[in-house]
C-alpha positions in Angstrom: 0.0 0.0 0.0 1.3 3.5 -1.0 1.1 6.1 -3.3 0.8 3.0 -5.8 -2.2 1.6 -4.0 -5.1 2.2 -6.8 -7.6 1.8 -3.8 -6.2 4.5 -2.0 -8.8 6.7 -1.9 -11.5 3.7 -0.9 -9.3 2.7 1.6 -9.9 3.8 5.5 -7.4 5.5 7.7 -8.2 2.3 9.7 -8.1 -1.0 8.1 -12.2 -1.6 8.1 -12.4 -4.8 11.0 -13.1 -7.8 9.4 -16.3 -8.9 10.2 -17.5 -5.6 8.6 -16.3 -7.0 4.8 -18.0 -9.2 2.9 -17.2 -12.6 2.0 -19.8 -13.1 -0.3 -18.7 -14.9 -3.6 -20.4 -13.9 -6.6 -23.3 -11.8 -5.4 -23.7 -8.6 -7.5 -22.6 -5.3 -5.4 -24.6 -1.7 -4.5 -22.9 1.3 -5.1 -23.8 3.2 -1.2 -22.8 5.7 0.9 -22.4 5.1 4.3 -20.0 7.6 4.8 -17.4 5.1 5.0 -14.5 4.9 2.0 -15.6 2.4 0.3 -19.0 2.9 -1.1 -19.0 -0.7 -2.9 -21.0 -3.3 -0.6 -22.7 -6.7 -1.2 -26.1 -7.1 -2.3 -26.6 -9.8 -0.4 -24.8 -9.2 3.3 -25.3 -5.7 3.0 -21.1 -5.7 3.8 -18.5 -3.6 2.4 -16.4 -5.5 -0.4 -13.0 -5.2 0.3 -10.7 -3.1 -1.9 -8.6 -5.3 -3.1 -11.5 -8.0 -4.0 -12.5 -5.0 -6.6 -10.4 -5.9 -9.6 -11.3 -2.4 -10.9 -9.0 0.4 -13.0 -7.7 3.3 -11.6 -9.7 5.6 -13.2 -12.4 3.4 -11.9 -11.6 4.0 -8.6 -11.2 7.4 -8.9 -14.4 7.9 -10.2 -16.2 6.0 -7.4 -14.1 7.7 -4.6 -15.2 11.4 -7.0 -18.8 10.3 -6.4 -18.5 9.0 -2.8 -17.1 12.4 -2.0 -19.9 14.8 -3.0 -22.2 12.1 -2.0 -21.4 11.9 1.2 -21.2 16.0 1.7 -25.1 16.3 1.2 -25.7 13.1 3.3 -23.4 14.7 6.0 -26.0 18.0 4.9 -29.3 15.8 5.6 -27.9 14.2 8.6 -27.2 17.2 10.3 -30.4 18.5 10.4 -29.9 21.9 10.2 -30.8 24.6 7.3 -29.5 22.5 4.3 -31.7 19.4 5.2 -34.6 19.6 2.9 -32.3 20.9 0.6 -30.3 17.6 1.0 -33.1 15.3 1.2 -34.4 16.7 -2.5 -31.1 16.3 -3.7 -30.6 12.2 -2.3 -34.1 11.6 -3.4 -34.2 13.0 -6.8 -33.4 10.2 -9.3 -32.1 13.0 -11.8 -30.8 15.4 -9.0 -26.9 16.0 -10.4 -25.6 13.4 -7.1 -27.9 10.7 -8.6 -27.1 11.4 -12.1 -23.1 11.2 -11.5 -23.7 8.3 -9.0 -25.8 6.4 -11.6 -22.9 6.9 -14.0 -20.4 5.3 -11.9 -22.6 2.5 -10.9 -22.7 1.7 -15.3 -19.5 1.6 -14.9 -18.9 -0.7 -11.9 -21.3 -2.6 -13.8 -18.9 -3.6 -16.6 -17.1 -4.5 -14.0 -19.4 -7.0 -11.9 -23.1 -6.7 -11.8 -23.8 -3.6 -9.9 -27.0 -1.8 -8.4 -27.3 2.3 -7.5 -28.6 2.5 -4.0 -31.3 4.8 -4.3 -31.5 6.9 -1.0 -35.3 7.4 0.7 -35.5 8.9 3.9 -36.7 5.7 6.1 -37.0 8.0 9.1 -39.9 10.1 7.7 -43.5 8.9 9.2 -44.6 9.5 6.1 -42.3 7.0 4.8 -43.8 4.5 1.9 -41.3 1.9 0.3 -41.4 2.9 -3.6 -43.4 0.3 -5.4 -42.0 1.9 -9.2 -38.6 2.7 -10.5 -38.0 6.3 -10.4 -36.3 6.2 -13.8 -38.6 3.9 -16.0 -41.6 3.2 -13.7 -42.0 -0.5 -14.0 -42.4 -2.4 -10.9 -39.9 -3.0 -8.3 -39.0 -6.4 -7.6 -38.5 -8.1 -4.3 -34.9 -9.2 -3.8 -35.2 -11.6 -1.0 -31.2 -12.7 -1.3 -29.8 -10.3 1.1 -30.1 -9.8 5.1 -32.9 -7.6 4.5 -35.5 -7.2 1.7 -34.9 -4.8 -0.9 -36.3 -3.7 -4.3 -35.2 -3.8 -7.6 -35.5 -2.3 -11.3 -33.1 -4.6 -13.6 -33.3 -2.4 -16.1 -32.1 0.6 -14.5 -29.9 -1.2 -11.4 -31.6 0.9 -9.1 -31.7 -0.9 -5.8 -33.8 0.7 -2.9 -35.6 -0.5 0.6 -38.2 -2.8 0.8 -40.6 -3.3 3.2 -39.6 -3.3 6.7 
């Protein structure tokens, strides 16, 4: 590891503990923040999947830890709760907000890569909070994926991935 580490810039000051990685095999990855480094996690466990498991290009990884870093500003903006948070929560929510849009880009990418879904963000804490039945992009019907530790919905077509039912 050093300045010709390609994951640098996914990688934590602190190695991430090991029962916090994935050790999935095969299982198609979610590009999410979670204000972490690594935005890559498994589908199925929900884990992060460790750098090195990647296989990616530089620019690759450049352009995921590009993404993860306004990303995770206006999710650092919504969880503060403070004058930007509605501001925030329009821009994490909006499928064609600029966030999503470069997000969305990466994720095609990643997807070249390995079979890869964009995390669309909904604000679980809300009362008002429905799970989205239709895919924000195309509109066709979510379906269940029932793989992972917890349910979640998907649009094949787009790769959006998003919370299911609780």
């Amino acid at each position: 590891m050093g300045q010709n580490d390609i994951y640098m810039k996914l990688r934590a000051l602190a190695p991430t503990p090991a029962d916090e990685l994935c050790r999935c095999c095969g299982a198609p990855y979610k590009l999410m923040s979670t204000l972490g480094f690594n935005p890559v996690h498994c589908m199925n466990c929900n884990l992060e999947v460790p750098p090195d498991a990647l296989g990616f290009s530089r620019p690759l990884v450049e352009a995921i830890a590009s993404w993860r870093n306004v990303y995770d500003a206006i999710d650092r903006l919504w969880l503060d709760s403070g004058p930007y948070e509605q501001w925030a929560r329009w821009e994490l929510t909006d499928i064609a907000s600029a966030v999503n849009r470069h997000g969305r880009r990466v994720q095609d990418q990643v997807n070249a890569v390995r079979r890869c879904y964009y995390w669309y963000f909904q604000d679980q804490t809300d009362p008002a909070y429905r799970p989205v039945d239709l895919c924000p992009v195309c509109g066709v019907r979510l379906r269940d994926y029932a793989s992972g530790i917890f349910l979640q919905r998907v649009c094949e077509g787009d790769s959006i991935v998003t919370p299911g039912p609780r």
